[in-house]
C-alpha positions in Angstrom: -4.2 19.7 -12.1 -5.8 22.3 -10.3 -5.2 26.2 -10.2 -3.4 26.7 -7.5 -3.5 30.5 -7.8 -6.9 30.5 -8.2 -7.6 28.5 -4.7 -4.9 30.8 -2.8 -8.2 32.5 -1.3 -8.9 29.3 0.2 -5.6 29.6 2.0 -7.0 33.3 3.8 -9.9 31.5 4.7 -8.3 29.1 6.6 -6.0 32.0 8.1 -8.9 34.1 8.9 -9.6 31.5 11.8 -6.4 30.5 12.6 -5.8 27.5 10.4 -3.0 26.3 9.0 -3.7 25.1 4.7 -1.2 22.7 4.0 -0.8 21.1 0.0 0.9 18.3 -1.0 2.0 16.0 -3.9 3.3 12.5 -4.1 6.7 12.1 -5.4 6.5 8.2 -6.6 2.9 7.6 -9.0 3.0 8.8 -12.2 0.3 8.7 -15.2 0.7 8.8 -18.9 -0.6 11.7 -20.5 -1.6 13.2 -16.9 -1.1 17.0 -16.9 -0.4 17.2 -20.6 2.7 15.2 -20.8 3.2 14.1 -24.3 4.7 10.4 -24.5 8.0 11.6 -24.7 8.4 13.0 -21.6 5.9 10.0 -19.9 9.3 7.8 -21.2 11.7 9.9 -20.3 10.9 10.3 -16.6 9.2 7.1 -15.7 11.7 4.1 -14.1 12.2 1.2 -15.2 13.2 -2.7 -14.7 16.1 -4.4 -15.1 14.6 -5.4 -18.4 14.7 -2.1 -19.3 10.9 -2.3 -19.3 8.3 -0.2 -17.9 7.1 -1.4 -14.4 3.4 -1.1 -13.7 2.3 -0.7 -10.3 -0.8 -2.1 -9.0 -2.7 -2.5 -12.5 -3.1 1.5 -12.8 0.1 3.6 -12.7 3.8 3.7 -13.1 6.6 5.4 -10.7 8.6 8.4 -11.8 12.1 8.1 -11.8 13.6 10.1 -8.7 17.1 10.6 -10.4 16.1 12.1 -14.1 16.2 15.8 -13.5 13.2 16.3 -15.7 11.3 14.4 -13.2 12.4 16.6 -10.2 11.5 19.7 -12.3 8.1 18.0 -13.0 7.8 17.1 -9.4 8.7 20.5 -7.6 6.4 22.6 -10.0 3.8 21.5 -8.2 5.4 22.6 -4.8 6.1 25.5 -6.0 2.7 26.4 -7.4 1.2 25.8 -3.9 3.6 27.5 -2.2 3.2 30.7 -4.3 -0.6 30.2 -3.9 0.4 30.5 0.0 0.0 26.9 1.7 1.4 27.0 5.2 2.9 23.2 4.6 4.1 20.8 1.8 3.8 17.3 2.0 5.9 15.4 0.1 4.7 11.7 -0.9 6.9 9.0 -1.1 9.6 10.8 -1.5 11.6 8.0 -1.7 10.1 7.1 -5.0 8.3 3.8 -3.4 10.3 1.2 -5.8 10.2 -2.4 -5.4 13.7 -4.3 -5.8 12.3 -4.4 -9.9 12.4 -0.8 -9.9 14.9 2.2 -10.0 16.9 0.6 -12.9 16.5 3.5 -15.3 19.5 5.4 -17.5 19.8 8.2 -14.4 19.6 5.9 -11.4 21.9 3.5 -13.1 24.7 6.5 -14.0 24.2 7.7 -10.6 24.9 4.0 -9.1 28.1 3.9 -11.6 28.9 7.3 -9.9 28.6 6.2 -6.7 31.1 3.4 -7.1 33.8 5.1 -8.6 33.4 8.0 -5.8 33.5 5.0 -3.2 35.9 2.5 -4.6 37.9 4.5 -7.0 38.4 7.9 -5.4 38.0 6.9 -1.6 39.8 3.4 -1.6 42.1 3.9 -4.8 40.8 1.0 -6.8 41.7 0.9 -10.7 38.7 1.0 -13.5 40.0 -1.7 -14.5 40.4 -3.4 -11.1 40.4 -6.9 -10.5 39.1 -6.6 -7.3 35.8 -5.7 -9.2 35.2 -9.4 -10.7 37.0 -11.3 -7.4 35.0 -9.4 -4.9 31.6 -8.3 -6.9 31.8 -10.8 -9.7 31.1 -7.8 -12.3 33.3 -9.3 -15.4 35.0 -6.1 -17.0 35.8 -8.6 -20.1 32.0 -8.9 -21.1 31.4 -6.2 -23.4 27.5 -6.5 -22.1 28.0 -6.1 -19.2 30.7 -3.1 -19.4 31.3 -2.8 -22.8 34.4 -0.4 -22.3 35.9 -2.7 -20.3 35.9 -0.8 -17.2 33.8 0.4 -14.4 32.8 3.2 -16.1 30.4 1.6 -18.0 29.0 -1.2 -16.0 25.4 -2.4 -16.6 24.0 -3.4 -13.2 20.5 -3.7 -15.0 21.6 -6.4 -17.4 23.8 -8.3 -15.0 20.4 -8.6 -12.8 18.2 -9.5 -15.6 20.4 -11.8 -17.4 22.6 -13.7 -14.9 21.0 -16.6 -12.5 22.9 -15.0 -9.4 23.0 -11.1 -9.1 26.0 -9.7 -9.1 27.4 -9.7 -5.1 27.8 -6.2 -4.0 27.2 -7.4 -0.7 30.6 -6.6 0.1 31.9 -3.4 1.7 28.6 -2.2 3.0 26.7 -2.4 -0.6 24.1 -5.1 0.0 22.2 -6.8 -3.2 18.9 -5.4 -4.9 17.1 -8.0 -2.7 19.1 -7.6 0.6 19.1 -3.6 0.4 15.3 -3.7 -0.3 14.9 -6.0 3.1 16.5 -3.7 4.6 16.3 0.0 3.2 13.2 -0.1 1.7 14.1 0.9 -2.0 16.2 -0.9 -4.7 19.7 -0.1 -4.7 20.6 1.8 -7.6 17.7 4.7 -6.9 19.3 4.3 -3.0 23.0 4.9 -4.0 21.6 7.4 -6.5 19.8 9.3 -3.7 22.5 9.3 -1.2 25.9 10.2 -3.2 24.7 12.1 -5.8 
């Protein structure tokens, strides 16, 4: 990465005839090993599949995972080293992570998905955890201990009821569209989506 302190002269130059210097950084691509990440971190912040698999992205590079905190912190260092080297603007790439409906299926987006539905079902409607409402409206079988292996909402595997079962699970129902229908429509797979708006 470059020094940003060491360019911040750049940024006078530009003021000294009345330009603006904006930086920038994407939010979505992310490279093993780029910027000195050991393989540890590459794992821990890059998304994944419903496989549980890492998803490459056009033959070259993989997408950071928009719900693990370490991959925020990674992410706004870079802001933040710009800004102190005085940029006049940010822009923030694909902010939005840029996942495809295979995508966005990682430990945090999928706790943050399971957090979204017991805020919305649970705490707002007054659902049970162990609701049956959950297999006759969503088809999510609390009894398969793959599937939710506690029985409950709490521990529902959306990841492995998409990879494993012939027809996704319907969450079509009360506003929550499938993987397929919410990327039609919203852009971005459903569990980073739900993970980005009710965290």
């Amino acid at each position: 990465a470059p020094n940003w302190l060491a360019m911040a002269a750049e940024v006078q130059k530009a003021h000294g005839v009345g330009a603006l210097f904006g930086g920038g950084t994407t939010c979505s691509a992310l490279y093993p090993h780029e910027n000195g990440i050991t393989t540890a971190e590459f794992m821990d912040m890059a998304t994944r599949d419903p496989h549980g698999k890492l998803f490459l992205v056009s033959n070259s590079y993989y997408h950071g995972s928009v719900v693990s905190p370490a991959y925020r912190r990674y992410v706004l260092k870079w802001a933040k080293l710009q800004i102190d080297a005085g940029v006049d603007t940010l822009f923030m790439d694909e902010v939005n992570g840029a996942y495809s409906d295979l995508e966005g299926y990682d430990s945090y987006g999928l706790a943050a998905f399971r957090r979204y539905l017991i805020r919305r079902f649970i705490r707002r409607d007054h659902w049970g955890i162990q609701d049956s409402r959950w297999k006759s409206q969503f088809g999510i079988d609390l009894t398969d201990p793959k599937e939710c292996p506690d029985h409950s909402i709490r521990t529902f595997d959306y990841a492995w009821s998409q990879a494993t079962r012939s027809a996704s699970v319907n969450l079509s129902i009360h506003g929550i569209p499938s993987s397929q229908s919410w990327k039609n429509t919203m852009g971005t797979s459903l569990p980073l989506r739900s993970s980005l708006l009710f965290l």
